[in-house]
Residue frames as a rotation matrix with the C-alpha (Angstrom) as fourth column:
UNK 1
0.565 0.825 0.000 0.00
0.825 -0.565 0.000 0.00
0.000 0.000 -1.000 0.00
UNK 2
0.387 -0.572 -0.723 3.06
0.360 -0.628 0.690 2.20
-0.849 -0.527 -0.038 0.95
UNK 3
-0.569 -0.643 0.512 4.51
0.545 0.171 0.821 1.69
-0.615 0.746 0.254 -2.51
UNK 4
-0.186 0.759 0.624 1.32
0.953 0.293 -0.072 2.10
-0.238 0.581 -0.778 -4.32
UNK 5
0.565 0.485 -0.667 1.07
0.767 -0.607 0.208 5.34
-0.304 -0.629 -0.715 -2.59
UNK 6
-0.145 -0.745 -0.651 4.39
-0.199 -0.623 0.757 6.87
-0.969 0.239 -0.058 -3.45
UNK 7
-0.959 -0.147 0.241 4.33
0.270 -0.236 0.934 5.95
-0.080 0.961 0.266 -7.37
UNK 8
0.287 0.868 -0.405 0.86
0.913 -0.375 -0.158 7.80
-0.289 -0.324 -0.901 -7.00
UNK 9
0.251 -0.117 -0.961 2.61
0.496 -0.837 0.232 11.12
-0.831 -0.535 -0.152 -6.59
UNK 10
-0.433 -0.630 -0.644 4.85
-0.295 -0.577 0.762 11.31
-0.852 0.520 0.064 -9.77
UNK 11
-0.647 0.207 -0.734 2.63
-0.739 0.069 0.670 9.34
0.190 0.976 0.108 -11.96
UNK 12
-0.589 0.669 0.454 -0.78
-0.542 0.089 -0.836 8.65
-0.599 -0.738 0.310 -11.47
UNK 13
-0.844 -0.302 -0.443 -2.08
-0.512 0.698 0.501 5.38
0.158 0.650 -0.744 -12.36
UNK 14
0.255 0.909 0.330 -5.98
-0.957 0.188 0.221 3.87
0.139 -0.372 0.918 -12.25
UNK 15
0.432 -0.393 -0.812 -4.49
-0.044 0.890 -0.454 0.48
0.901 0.232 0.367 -12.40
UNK 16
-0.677 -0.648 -0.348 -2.22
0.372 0.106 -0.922 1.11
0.635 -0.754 0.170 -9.27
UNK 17
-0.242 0.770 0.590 -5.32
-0.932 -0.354 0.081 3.43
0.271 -0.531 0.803 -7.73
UNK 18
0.352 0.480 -0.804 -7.38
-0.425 0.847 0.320 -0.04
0.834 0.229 0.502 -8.15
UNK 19
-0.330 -0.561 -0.759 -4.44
0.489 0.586 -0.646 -2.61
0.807 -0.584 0.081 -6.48
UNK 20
-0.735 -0.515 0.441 -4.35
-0.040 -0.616 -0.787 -0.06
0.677 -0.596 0.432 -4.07
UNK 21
-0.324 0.771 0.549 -8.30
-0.946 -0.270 -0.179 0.00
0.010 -0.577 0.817 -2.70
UNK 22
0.378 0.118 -0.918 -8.16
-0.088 0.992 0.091 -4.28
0.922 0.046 0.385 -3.19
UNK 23
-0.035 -0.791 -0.611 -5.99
0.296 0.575 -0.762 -4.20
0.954 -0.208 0.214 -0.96
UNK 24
-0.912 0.024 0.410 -6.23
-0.336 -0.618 -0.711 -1.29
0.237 -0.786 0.572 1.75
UNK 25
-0.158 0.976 0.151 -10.28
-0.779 -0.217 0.589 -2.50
0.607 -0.025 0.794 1.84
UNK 26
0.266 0.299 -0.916 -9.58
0.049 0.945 0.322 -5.74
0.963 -0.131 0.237 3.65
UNK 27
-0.448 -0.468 -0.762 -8.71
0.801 0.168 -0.574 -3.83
0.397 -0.868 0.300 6.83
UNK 28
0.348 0.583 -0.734 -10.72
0.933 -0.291 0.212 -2.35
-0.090 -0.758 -0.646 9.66
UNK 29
0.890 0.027 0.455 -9.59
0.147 -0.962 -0.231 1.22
0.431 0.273 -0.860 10.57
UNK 30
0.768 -0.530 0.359 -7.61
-0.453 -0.053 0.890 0.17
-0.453 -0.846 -0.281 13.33
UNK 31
0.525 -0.475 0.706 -5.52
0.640 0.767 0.041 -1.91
-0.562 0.430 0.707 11.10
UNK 32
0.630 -0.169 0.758 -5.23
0.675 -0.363 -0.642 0.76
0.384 0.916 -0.115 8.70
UNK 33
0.619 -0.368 0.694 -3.97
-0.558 -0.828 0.059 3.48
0.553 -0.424 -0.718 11.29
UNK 34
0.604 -0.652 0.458 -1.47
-0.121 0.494 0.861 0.83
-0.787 -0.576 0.220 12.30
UNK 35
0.699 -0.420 0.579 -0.47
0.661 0.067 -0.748 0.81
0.275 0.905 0.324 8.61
UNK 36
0.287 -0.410 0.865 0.37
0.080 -0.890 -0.449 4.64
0.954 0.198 -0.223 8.61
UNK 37
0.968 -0.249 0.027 2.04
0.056 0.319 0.946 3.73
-0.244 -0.914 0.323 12.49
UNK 38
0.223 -0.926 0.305 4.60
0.340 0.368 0.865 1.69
-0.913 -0.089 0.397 11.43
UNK 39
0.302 -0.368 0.880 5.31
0.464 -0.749 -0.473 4.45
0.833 0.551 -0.056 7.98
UNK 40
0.596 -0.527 0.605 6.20
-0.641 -0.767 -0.037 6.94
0.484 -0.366 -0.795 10.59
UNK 41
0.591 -0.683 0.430 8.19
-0.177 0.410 0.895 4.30
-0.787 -0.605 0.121 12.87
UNK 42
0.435 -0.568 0.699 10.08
0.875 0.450 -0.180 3.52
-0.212 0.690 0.692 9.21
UNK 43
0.618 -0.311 0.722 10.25
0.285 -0.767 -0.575 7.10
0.733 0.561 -0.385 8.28
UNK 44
0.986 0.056 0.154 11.84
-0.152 -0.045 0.987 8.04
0.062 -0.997 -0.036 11.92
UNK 45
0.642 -0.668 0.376 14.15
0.245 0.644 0.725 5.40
-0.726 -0.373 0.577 11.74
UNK 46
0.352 -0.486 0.800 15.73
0.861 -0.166 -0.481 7.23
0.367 0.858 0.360 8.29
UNK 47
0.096 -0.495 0.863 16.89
-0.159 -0.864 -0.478 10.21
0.983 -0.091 -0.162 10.37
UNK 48
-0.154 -0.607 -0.779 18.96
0.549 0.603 -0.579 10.93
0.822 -0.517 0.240 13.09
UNK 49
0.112 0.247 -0.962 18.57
0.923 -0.384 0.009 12.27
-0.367 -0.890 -0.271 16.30
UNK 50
-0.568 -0.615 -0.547 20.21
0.435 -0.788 0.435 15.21
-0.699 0.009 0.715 15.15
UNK 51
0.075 0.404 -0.912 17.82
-0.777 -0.550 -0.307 15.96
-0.626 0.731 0.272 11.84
UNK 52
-0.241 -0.660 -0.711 19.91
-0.938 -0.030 0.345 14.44
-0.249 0.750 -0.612 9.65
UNK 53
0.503 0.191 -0.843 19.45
-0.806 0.455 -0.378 11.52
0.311 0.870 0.383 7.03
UNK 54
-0.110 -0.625 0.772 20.52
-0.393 0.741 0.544 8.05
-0.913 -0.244 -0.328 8.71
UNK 55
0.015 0.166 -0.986 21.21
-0.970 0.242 0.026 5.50
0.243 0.956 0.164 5.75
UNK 56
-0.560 -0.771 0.304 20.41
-0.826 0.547 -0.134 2.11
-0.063 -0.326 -0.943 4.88
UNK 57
-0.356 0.818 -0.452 18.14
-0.464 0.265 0.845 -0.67
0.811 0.511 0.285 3.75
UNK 58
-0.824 0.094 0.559 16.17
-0.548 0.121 -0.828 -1.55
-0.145 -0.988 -0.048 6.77
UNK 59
0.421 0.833 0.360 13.16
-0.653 0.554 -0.517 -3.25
-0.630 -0.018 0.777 5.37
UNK 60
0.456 -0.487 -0.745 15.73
-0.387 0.645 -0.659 -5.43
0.801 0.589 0.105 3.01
UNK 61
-0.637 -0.762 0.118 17.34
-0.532 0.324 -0.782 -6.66
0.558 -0.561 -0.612 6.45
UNK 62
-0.244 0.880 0.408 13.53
-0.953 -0.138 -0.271 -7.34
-0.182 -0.455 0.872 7.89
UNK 63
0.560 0.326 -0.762 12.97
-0.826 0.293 -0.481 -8.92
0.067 0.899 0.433 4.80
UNK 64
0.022 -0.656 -0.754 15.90
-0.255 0.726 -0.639 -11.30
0.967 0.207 -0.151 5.20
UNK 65
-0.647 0.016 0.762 15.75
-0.749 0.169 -0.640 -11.74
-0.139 -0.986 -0.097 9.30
UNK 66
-0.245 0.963 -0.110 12.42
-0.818 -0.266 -0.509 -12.73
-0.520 -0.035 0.853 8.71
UNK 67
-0.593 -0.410 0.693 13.47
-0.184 0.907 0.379 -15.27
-0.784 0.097 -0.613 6.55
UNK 68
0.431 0.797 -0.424 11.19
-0.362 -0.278 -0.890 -13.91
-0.827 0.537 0.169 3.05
UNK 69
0.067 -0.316 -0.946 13.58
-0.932 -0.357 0.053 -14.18
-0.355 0.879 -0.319 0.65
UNK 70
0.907 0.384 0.171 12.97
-0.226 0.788 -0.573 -16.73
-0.355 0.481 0.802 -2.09
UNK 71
-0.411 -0.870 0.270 16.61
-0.043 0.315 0.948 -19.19
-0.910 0.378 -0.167 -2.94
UNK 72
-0.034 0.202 0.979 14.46
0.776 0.623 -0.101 -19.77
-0.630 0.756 -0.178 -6.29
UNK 73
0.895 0.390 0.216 14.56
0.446 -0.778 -0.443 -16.13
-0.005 0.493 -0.870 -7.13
UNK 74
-0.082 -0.935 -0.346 18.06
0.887 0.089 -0.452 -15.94
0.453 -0.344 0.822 -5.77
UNK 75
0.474 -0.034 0.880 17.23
-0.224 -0.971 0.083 -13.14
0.852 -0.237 -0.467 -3.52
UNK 76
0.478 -0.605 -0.637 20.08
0.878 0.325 0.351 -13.40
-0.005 -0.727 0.686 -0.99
UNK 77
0.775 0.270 0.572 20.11
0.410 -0.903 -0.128 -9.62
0.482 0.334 -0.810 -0.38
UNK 78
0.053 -0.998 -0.042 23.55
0.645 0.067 -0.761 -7.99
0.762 0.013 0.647 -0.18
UNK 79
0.145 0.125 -0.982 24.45
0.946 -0.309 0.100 -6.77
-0.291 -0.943 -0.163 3.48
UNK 80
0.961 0.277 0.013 24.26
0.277 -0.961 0.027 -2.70
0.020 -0.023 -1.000 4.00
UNK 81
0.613 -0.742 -0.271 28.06
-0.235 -0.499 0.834 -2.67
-0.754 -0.448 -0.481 5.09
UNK 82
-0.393 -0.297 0.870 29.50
0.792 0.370 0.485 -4.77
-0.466 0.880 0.090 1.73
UNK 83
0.725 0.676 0.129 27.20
0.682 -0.680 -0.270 -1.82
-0.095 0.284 -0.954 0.04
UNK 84
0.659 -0.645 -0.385 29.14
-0.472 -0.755 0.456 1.12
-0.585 -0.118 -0.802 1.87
UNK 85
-0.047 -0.986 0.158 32.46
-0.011 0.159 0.987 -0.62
-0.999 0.045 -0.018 1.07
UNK 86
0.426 0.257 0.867 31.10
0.857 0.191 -0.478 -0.84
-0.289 0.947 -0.139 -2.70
UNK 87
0.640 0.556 0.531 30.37
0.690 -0.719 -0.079 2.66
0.338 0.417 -0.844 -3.20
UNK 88
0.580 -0.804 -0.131 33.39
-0.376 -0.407 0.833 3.96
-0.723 -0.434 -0.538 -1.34
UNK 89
-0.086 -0.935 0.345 35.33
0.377 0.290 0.880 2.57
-0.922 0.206 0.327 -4.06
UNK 90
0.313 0.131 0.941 33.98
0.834 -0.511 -0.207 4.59
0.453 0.850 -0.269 -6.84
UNK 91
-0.764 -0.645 -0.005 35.83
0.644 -0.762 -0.072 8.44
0.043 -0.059 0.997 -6.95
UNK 92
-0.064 0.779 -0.624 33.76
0.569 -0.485 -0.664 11.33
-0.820 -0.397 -0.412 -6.16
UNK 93
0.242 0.221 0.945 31.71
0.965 -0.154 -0.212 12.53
0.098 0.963 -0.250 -9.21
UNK 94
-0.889 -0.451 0.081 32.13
0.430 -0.882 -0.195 16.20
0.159 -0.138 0.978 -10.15
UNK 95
-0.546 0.624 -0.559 29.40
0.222 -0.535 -0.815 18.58
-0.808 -0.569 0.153 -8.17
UNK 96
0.230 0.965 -0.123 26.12
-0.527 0.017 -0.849 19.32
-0.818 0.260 0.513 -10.33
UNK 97
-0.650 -0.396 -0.648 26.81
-0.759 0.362 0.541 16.41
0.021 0.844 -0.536 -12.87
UNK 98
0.521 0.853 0.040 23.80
-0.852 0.522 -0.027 13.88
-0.043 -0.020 0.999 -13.34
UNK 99
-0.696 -0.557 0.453 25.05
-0.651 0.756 -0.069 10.45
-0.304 -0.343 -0.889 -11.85
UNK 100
0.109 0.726 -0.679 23.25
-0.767 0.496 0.407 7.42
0.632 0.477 0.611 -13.49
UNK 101
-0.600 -0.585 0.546 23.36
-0.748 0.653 -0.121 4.48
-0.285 -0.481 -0.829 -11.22
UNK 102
0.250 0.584 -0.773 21.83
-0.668 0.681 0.299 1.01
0.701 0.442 0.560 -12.61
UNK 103
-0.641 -0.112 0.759 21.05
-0.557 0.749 -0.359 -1.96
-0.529 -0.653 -0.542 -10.18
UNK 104
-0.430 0.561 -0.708 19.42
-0.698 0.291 0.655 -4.82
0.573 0.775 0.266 -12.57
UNK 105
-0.067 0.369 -0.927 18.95
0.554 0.787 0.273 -7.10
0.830 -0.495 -0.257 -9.74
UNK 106
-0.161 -0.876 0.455 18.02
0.257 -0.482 -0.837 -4.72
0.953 -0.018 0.303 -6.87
UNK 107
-0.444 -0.029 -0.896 16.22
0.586 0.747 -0.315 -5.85
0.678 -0.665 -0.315 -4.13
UNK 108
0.510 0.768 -0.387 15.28
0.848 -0.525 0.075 -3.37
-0.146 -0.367 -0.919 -1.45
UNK 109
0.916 -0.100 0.389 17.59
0.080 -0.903 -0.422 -1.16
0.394 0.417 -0.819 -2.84
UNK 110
0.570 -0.721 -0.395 21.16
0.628 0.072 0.775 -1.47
-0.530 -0.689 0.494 -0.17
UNK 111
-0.279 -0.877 0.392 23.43
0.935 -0.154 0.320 -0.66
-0.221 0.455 0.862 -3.01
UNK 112
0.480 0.437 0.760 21.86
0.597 -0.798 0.082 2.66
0.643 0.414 -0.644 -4.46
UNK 113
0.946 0.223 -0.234 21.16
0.295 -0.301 0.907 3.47
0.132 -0.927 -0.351 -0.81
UNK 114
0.562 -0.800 -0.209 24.95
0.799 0.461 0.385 3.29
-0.212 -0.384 0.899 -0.45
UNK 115
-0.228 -0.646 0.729 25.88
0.958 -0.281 0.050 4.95
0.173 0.710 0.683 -3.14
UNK 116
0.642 0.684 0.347 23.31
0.263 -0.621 0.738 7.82
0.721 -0.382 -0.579 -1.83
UNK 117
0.982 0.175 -0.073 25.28
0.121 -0.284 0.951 8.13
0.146 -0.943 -0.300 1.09
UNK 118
-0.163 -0.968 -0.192 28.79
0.769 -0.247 0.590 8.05
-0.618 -0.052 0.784 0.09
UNK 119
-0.350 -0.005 0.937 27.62
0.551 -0.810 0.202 11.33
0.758 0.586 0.286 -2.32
UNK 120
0.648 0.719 -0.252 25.80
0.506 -0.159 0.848 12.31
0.570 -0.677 -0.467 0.56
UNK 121
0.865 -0.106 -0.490 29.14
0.499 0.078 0.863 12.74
-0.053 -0.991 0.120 2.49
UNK 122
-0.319 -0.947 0.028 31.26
0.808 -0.256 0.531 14.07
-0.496 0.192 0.847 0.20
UNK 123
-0.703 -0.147 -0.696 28.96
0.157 -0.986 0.049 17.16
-0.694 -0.075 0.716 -0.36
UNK 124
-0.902 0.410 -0.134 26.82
-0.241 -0.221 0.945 16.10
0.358 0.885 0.299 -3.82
UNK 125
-0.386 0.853 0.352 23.44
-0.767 -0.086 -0.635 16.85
-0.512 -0.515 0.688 -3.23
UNK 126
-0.912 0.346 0.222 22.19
0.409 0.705 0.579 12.86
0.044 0.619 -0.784 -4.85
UNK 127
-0.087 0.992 0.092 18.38
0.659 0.127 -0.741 14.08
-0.747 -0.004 -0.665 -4.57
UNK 128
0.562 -0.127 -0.817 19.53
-0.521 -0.821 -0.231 16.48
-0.642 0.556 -0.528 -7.61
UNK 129
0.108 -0.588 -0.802 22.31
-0.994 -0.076 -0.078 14.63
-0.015 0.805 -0.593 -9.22
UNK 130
-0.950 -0.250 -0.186 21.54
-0.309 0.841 0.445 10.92
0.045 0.480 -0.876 -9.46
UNK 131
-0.148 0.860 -0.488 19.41
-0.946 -0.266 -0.183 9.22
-0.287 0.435 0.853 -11.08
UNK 132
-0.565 -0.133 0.814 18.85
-0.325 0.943 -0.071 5.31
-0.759 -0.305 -0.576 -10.15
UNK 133
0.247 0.685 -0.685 17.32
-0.896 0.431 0.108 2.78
0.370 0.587 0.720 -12.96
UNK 134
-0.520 0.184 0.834 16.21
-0.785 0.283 -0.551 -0.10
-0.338 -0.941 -0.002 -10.91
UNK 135
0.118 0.673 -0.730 14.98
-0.738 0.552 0.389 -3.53
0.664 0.493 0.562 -11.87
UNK 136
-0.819 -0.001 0.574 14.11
-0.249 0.901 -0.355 -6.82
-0.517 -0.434 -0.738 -10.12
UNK 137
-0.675 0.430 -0.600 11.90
0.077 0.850 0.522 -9.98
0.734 0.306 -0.607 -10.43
UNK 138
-0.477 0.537 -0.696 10.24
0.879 0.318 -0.356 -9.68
0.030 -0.781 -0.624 -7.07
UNK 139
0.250 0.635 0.731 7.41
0.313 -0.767 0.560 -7.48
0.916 0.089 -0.391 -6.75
UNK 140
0.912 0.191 -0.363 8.16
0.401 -0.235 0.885 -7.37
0.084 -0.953 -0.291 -2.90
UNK 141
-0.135 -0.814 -0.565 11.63
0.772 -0.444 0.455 -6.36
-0.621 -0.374 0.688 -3.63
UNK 142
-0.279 0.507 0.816 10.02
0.749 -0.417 0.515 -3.84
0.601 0.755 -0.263 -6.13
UNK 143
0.679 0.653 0.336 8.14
0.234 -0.626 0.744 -2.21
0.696 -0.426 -0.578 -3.12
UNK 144
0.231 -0.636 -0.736 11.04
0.859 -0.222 0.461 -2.48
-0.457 -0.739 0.495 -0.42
UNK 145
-0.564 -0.826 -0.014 13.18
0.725 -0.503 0.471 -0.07
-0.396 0.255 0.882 -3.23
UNK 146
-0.049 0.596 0.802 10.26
0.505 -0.678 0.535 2.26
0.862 0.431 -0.268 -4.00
UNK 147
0.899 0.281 -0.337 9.55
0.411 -0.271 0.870 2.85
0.153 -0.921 -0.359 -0.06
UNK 148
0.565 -0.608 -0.558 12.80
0.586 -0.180 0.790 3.14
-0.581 -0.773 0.254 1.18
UNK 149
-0.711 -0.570 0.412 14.09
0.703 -0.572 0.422 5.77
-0.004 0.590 0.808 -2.32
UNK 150
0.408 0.820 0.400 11.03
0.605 -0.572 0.554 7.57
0.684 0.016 -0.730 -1.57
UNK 151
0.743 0.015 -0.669 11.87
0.664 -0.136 0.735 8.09
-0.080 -0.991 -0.111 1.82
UNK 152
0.007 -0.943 -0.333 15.27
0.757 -0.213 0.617 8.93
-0.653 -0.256 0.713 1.47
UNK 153
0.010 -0.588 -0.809 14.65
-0.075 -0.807 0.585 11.06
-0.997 0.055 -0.052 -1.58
UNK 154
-0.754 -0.652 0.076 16.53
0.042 0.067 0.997 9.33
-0.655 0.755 -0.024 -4.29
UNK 155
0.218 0.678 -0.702 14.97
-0.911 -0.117 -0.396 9.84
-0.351 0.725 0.592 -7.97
UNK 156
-0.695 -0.503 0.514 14.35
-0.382 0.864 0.329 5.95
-0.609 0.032 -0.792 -9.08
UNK 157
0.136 0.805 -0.578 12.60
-0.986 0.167 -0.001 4.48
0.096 0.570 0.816 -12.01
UNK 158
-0.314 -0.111 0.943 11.88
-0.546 0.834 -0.084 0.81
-0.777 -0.541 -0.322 -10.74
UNK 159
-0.235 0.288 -0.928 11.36
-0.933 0.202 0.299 -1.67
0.274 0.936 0.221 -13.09
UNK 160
0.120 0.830 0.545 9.63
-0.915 0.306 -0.264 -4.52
-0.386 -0.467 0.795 -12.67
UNK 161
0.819 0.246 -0.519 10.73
-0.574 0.365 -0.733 -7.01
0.009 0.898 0.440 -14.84
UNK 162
0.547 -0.807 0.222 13.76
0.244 0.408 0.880 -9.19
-0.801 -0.427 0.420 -15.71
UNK 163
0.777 -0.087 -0.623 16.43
-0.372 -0.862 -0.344 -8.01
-0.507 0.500 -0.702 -16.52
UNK 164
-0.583 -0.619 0.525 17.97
-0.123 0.707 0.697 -11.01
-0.803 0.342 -0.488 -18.06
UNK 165
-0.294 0.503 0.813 15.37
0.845 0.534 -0.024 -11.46
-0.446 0.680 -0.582 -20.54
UNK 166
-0.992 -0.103 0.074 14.52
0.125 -0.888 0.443 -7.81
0.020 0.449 0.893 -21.02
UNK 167
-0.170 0.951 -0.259 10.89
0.717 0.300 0.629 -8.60
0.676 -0.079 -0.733 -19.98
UNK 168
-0.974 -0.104 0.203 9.08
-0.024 -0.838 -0.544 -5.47
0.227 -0.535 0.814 -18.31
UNK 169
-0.125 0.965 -0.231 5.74
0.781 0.239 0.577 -5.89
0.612 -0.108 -0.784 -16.55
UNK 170
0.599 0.772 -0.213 5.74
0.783 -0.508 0.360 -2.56
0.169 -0.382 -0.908 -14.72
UNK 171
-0.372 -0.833 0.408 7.67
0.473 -0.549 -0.689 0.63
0.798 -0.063 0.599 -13.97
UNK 172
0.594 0.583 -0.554 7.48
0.782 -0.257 0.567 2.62
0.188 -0.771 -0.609 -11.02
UNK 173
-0.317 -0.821 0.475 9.05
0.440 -0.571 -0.693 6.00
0.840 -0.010 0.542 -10.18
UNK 174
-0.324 0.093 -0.942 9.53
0.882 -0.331 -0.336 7.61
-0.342 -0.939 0.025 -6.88
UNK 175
0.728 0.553 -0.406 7.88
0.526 -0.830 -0.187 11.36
-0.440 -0.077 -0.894 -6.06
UNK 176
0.391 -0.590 -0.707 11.77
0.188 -0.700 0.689 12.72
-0.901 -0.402 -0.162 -6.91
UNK 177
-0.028 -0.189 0.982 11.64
0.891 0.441 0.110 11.49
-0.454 0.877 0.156 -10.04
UNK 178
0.472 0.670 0.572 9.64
0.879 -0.404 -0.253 14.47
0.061 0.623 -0.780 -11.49
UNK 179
0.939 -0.223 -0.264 11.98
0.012 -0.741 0.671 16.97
-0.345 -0.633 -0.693 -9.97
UNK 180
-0.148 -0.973 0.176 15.11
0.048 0.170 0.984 15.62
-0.988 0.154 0.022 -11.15
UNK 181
-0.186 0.070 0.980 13.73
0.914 0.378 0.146 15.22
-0.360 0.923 -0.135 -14.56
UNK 182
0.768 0.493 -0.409 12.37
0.610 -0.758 0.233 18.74
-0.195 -0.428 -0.882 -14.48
UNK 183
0.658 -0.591 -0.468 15.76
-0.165 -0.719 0.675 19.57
-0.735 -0.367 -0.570 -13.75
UNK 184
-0.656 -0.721 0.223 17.77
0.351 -0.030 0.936 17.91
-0.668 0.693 0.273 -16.56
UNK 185
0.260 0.370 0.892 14.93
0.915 -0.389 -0.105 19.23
0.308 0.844 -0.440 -19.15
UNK 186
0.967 0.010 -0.254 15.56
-0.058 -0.965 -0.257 23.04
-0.248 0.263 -0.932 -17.82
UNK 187
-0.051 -0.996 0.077 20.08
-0.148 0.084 0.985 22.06
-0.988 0.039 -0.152 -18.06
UNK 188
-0.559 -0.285 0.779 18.91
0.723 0.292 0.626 21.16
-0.406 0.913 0.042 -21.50
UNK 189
0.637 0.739 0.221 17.09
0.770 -0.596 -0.226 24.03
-0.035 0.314 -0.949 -22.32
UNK 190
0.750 -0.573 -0.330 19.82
0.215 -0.260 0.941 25.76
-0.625 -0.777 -0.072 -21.28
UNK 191
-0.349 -0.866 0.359 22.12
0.306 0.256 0.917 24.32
-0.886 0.430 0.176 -23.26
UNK 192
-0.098 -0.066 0.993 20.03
0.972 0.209 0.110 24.68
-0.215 0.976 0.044 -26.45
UNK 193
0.772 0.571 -0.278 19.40
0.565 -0.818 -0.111 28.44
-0.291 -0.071 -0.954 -25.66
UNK 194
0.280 -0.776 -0.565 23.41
-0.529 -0.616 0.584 29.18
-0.801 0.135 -0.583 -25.86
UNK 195
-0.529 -0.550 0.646 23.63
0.593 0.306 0.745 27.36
-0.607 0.777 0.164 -28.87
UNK 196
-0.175 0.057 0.983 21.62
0.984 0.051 0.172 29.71
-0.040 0.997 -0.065 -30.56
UNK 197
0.877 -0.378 -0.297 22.75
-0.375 -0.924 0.068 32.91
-0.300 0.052 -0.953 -29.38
């Protein structure tokens, strides 16, 4: 429902409207206002005492505690701290430069997330200058990385689909999408405006 909710914002869908009241209708009120509970205990848990932006894939660790993930789907979901150590090995892009980042298998998202946070620390503002393209097989790891790139921000176009076969059965973008896109159409406006002075 959380998911459903956020690709709502940037691109509104009767089809996802639909899923959305199937679903949310089979619970009481009380149920529901335990829904939008444990959103703010998730959203909470993304920032620190201080204000500030904690990172990290917390409903992909849930997810795997919990014992969800499917060996037939190979979802065997790559720890948060292997992540960091990823993304610390890439150099630090130059400041407003549009950062693509592609995860074809990507679960609740860890690695992005990472990558979010090692730009994060070295000054680049990532809710401006990257721009995640996202695919998995699992719808449920589909929703983990919609929720938790909402939250945080990041602009992500999720794909549904595999990305071994090239087989797409849905897309989803977060709320930041539209913003970031926004921005590279006015950088290209820009650009075509001094080419023809």
């Amino acid at each position: 429902c959380c998911a459903l909710t956020y690709a709502q914002v940037s691109h509104y869908t009767e089809d996802k409207e639909q899923r959305y009241l199937k679903i949310i209708n089979k619970y009481c009120k009380e149920e529901r206002q335990k829904f939008a509970d444990l959103m703010a205990i998730l959203i909470r848990a993304y920032t620190n005492k201080d204000g500030s932006t904690k990172f990290g894939d917390i409903l992909g660790d849930i997810y795997m505690a919990c014992g969800f993930g499917s060996s037939a789907q190979g979802q065997f979901f790559t720890p948060f701290s292997v992540c960091q150590a990823m993304a610390q090995m890439h150099g630090i892009p130059k400041k407003n430069k549009t950062i693509s980042v592609i995860d074809c298998a990507v679960g609740g998202g860890a690695l992005p997330i990472a990558y979010a946070e090692h730009l994060y620390k070295n000054g680049i503002n990532y809710q401006m200058n990257m721009l995640l393209h996202a695919t998995d097989i699992s719808i449920n790891s589909v929703c983990m990385c919609m929720i938790q790139c909402s939250i945080l921000g990041i602009p992500a176009i999720i794909t549904h689909g595999n990305a071994l076969t090239n087989e797409v059965w849905e897309v989803w973008e977060t709320p930041t999408v539209g913003i970031h896109l926004v921005k590279e159409r006015l950088k290209y406006l820009d650009v075509q405006k001094s080419i023809v002075q």
